[in-house]
N, C-alpha and C positions, 0 to 999 in steps of 0.2 A: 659607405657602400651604397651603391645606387641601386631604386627598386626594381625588380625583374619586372616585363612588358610580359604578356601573353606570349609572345614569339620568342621566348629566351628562355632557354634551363640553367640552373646555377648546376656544376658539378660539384661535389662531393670535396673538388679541391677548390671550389672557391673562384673556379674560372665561369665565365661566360659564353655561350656561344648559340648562335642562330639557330631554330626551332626546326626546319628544314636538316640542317646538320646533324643534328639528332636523332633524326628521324629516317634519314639517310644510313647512320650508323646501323641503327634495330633492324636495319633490311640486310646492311653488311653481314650481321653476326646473327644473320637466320641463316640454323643448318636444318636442313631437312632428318639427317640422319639423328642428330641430337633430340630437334624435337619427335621425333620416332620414341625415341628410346625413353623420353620422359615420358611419354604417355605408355606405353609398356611396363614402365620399372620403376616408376615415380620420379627417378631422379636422373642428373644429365648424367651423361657416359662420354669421358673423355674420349673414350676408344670406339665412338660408333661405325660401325661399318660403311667404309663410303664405298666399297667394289662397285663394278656395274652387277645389276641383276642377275643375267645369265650366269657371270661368274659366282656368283655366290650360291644361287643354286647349285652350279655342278658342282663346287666346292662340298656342298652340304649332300649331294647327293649319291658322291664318288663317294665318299666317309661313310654312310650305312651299306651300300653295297656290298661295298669291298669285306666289311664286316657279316654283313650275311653271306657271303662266299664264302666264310670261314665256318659259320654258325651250322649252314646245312652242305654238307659235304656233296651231296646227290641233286642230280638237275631237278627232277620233281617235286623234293621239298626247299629248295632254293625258287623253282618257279612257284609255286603257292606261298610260301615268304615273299616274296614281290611282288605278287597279286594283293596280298593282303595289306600290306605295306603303301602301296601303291592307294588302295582304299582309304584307308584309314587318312594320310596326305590329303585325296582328294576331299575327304569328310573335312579338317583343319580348311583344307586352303576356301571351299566354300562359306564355312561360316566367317572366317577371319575376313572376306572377303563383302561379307555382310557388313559384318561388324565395321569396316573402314567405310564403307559410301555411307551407314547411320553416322558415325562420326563425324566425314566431312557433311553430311547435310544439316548437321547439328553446328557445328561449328558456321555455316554458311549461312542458318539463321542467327544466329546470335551477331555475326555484320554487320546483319540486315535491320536488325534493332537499334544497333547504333546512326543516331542521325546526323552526330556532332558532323557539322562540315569540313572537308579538308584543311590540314595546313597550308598556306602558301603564302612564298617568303617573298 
């Protein structure tokens, strides 16, 4: 067996292939939705949600309504049920909101630390 160059990975079955190729692959099999879900749940999610946006909200958003139409039979505490409701979402969606630009800025230094220079093949 001949020894690996800098620019070559052995796989796992004993093949060889260009470091670019590799590299190419790890961009392939970036899902956005997967890495979502690892960093939520620890661990990847076959089943991560790829809908668009909008859909998934009203998806999530048609499901507790519909449910408090049931919960408060009278328009007044139906509408203070979705006033409140309504808050509470906006309380989540600002800190989560937080919480994701510290993450990418965190993730954006740790890059920025790496100096190793690019591959190229």
């Amino acid at each position: 067996m001949r020894p690996l160059c800098v620019e070559e990975k052995a796989l796992t079955k004993g093949s060889i292939y260009n470091m670019s190729t590799y590299i190419e692959d790890i961009f392939f099999r970036t899902n956005l939705g997967q890495i979502r879900e690892f960093l939520l749940h620890g661990v990847e999610s076959l089943e991560a949600e790829d809908h668009a946006y909008g859909v998934r909200l009203e998806n999530g958003r048609e499901t507790i309504y519909k449910r408090l139409q049931k919960l408060c039979p009278d328009e007044d505490s139906l509408d203070e049920a979705q006033d409140e409701l309504s808050y509470a979402l906006g309380s989540y969606e600002s800190v989560f909101m937080e919480l994701g630009m510290k993450m990418g800025a965190r993730l954006i230094y740790q890059l920025l630390l790496t100096t190793e220079p690019e591959v190229r093949s």
